[in-house]
N, CA, C and O atoms as CSV, one atom per row, in Angstrom:
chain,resi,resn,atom,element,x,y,z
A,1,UNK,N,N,135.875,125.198,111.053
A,1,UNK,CA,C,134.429,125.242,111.143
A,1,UNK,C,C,133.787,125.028,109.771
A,1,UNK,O,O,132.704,124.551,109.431
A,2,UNK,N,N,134.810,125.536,109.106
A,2,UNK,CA,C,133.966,125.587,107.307
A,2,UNK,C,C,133.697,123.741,106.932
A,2,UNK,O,O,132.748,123.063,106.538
A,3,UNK,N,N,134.962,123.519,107.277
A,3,UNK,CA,C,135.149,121.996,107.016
A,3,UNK,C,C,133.932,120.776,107.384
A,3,UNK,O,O,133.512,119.751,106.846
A,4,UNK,N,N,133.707,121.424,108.415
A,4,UNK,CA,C,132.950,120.450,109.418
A,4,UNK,C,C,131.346,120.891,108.568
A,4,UNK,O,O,130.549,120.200,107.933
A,5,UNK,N,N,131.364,121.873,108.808
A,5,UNK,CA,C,129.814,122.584,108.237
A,5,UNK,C,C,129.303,121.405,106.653
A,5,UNK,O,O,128.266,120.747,106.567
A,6,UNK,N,N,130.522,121.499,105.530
A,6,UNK,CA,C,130.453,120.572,104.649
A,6,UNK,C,C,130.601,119.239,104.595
A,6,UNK,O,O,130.634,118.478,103.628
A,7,UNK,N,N,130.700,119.017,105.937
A,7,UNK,CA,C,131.014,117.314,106.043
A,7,UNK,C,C,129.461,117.151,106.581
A,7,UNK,O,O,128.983,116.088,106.186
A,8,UNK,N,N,128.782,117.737,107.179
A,8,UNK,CA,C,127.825,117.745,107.987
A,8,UNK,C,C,126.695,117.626,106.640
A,8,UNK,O,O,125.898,116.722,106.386
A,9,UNK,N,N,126.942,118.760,105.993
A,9,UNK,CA,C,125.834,118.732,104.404
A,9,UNK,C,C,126.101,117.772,103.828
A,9,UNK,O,O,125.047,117.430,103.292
A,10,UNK,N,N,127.248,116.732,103.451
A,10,UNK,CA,C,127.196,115.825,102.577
A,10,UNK,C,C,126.521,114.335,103.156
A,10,UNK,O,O,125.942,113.353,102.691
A,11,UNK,N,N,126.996,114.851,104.484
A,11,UNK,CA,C,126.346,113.276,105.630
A,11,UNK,C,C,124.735,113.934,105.108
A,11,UNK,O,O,124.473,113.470,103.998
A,12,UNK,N,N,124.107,114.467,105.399
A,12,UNK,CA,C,122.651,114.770,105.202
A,12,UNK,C,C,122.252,114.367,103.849
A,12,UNK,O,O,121.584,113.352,103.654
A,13,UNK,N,N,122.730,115.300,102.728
A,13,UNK,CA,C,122.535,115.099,101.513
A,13,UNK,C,C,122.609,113.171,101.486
A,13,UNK,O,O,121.565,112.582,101.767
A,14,UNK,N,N,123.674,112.472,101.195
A,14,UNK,CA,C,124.113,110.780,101.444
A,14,UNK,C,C,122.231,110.660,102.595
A,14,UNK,O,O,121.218,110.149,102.118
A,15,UNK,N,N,122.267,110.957,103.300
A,15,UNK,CA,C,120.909,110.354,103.693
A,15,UNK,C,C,119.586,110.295,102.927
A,15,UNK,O,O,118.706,109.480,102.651
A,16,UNK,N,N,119.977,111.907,102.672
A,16,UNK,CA,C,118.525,111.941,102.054
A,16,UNK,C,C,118.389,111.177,101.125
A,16,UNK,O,O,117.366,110.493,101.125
A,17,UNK,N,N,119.221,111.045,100.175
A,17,UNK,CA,C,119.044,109.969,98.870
A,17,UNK,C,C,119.165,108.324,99.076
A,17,UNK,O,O,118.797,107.492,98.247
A,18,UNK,N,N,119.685,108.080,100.204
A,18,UNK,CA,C,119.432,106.494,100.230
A,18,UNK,C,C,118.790,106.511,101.178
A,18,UNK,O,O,119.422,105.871,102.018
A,19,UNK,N,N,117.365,107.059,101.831
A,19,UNK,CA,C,116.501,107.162,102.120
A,19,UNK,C,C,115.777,106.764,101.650
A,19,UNK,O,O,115.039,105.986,102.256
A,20,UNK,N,N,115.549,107.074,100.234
A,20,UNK,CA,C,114.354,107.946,99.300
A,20,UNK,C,C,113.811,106.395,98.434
A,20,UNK,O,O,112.668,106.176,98.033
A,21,UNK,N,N,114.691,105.718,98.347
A,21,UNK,CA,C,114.900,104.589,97.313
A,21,UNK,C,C,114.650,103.016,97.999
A,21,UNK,O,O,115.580,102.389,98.505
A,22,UNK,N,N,113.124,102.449,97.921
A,22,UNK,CA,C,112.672,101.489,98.434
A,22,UNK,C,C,112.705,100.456,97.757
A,22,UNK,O,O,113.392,100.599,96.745
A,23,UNK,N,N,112.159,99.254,97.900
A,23,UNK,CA,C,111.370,98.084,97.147
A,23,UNK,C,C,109.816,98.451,97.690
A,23,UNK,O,O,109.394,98.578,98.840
A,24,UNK,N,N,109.005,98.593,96.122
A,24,UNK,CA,C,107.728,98.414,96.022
A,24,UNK,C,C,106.975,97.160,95.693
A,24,UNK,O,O,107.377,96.123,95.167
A,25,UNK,N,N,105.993,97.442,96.052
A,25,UNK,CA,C,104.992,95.971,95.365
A,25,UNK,C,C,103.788,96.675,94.255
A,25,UNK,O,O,102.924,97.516,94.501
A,26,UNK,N,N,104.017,96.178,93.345
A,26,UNK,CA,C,102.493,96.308,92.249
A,26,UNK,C,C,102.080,95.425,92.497
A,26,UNK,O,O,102.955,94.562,92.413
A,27,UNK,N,N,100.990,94.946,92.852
A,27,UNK,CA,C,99.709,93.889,92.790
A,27,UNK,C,C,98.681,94.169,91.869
A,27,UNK,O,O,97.911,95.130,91.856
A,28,UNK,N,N,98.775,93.091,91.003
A,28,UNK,CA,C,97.564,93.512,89.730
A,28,UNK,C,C,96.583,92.390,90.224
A,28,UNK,O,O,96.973,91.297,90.634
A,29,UNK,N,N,95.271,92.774,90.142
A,29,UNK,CA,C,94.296,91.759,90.286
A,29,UNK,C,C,93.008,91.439,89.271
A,29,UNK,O,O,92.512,92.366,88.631
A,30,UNK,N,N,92.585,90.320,89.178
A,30,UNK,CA,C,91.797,90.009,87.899
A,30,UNK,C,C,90.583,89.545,88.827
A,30,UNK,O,O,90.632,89.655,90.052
A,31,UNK,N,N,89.612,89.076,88.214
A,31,UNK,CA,C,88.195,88.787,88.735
A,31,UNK,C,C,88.685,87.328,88.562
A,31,UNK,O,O,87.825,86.684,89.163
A,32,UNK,N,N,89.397,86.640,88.177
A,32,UNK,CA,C,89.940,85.161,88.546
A,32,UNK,C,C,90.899,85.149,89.884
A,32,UNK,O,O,91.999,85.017,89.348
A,33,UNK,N,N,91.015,85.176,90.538
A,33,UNK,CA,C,92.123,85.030,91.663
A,33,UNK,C,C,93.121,84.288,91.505
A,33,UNK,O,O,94.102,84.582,92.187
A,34,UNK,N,N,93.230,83.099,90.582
A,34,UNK,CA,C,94.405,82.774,89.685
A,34,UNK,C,C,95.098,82.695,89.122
A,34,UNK,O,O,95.903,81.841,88.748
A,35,UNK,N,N,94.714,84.265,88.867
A,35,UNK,CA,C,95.592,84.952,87.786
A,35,UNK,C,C,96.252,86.261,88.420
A,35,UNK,O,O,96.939,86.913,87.634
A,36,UNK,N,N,96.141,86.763,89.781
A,36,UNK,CA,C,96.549,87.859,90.752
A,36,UNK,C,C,98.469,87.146,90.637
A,36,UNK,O,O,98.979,86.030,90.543
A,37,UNK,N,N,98.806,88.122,90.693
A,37,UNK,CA,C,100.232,88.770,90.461
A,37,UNK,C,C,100.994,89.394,91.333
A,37,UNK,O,O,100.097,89.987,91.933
A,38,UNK,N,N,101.521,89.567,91.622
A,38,UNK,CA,C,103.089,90.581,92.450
A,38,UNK,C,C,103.748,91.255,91.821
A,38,UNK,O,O,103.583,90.693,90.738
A,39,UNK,N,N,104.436,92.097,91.607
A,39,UNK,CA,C,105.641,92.807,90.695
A,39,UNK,C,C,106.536,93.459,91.476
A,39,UNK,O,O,106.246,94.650,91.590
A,40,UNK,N,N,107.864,93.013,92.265
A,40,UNK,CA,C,108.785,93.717,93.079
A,40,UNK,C,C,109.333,94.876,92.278
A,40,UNK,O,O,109.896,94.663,91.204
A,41,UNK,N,N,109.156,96.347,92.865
A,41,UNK,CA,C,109.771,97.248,92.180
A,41,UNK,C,C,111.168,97.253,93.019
A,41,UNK,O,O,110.905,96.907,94.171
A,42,UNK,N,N,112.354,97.481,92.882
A,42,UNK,CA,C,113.244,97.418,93.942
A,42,UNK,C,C,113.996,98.621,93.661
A,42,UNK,O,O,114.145,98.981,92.493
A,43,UNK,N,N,114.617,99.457,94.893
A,43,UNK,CA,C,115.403,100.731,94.675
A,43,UNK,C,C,114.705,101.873,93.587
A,43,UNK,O,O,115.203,102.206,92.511
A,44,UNK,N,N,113.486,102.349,94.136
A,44,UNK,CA,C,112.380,103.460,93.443
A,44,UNK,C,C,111.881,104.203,94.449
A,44,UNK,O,O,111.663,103.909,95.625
A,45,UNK,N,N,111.713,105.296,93.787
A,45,UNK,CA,C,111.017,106.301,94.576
A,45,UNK,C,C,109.552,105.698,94.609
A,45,UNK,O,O,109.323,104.722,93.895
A,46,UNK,N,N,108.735,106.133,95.255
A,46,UNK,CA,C,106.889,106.024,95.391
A,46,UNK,C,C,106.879,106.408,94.160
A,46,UNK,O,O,106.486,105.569,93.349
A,47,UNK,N,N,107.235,107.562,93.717
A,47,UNK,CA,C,106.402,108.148,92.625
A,47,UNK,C,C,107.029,107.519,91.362
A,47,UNK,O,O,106.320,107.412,90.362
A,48,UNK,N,N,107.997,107.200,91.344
A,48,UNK,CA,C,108.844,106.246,90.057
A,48,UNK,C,C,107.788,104.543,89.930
A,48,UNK,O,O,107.177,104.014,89.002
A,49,UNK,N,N,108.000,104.214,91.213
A,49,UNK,CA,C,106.707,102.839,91.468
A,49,UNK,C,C,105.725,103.090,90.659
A,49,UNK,O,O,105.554,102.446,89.624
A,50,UNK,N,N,104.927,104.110,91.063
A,50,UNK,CA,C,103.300,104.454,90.978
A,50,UNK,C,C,103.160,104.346,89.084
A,50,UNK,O,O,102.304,103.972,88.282
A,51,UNK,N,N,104.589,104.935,89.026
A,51,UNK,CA,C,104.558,105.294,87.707
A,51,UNK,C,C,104.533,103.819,86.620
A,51,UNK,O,O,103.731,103.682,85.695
A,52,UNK,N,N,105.443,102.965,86.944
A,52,UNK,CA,C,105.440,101.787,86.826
A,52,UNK,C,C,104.243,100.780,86.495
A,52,UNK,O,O,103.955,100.171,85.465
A,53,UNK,N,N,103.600,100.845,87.885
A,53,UNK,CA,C,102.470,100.136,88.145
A,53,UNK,C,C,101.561,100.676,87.963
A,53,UNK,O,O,100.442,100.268,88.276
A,54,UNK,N,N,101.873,101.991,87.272
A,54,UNK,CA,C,100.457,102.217,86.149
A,54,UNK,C,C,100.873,101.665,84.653
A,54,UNK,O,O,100.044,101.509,83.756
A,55,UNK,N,N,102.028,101.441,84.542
A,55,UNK,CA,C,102.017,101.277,83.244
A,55,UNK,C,C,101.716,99.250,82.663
A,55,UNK,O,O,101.397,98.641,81.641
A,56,UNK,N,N,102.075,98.947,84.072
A,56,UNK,CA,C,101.125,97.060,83.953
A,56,UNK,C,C,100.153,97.193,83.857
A,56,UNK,O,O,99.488,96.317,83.304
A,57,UNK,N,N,99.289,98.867,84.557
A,57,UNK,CA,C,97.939,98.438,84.814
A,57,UNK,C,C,97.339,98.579,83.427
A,57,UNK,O,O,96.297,97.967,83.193
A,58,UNK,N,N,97.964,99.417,82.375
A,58,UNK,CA,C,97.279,99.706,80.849
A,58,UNK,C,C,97.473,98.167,80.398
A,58,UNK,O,O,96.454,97.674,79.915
A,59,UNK,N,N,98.342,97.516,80.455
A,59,UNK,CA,C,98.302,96.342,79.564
A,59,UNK,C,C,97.623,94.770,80.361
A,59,UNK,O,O,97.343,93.815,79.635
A,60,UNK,N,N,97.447,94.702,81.728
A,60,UNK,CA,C,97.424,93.810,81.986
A,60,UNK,C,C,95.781,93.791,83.297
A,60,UNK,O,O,95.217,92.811,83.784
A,61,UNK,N,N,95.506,95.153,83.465
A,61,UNK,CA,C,94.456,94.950,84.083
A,61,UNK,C,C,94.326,96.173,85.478
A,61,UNK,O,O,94.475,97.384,85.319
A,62,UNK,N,N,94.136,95.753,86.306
A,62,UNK,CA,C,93.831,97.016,87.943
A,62,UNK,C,C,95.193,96.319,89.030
A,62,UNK,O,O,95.153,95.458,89.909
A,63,UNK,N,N,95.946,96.873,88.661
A,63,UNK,CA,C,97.773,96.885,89.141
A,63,UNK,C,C,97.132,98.325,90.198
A,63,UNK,O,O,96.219,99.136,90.048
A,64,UNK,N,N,98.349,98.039,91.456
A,64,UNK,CA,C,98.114,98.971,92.808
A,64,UNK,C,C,99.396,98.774,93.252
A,64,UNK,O,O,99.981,97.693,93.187
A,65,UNK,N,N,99.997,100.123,93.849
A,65,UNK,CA,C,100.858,99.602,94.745
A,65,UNK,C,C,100.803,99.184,96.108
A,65,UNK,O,O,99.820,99.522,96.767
A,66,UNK,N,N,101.552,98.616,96.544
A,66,UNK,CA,C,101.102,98.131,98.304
A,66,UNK,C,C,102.690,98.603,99.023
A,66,UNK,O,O,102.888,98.462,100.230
């Protein structure tokens, strides 16, 4: 029973973490529309993204994630 109990927590745990880990999009946009952008974040948390695509948005303009 012990065995099973820890096979059961590691199957969960293994989920939860490759769950957690997406591809994001930053979209930065300019008042030119010719100059609008994409930025694939790939294998990030939301909050690792967010973090990211704030840091295009200091240098390059109003970056969002989608």
């Amino acid at each position: 029973m012990k065995k099973l109990y820890f096979t059961f927590i590691a199957l969960l745990v293994a989920i939860a973490f490759s769950s957690c880990s997406k591809t994001y999009t930053c979209t930065c946009t300019f008042a030119d529309a010719s100059k609008n952008f994409d930025v694939k974040i790939e294998k990030a948390r939301r909050n690792d993204a967010k973090v990211i695509c704030d840091d295009y948005s200091e240098f390059v303009g109003n970056c969002a994630i989608k």
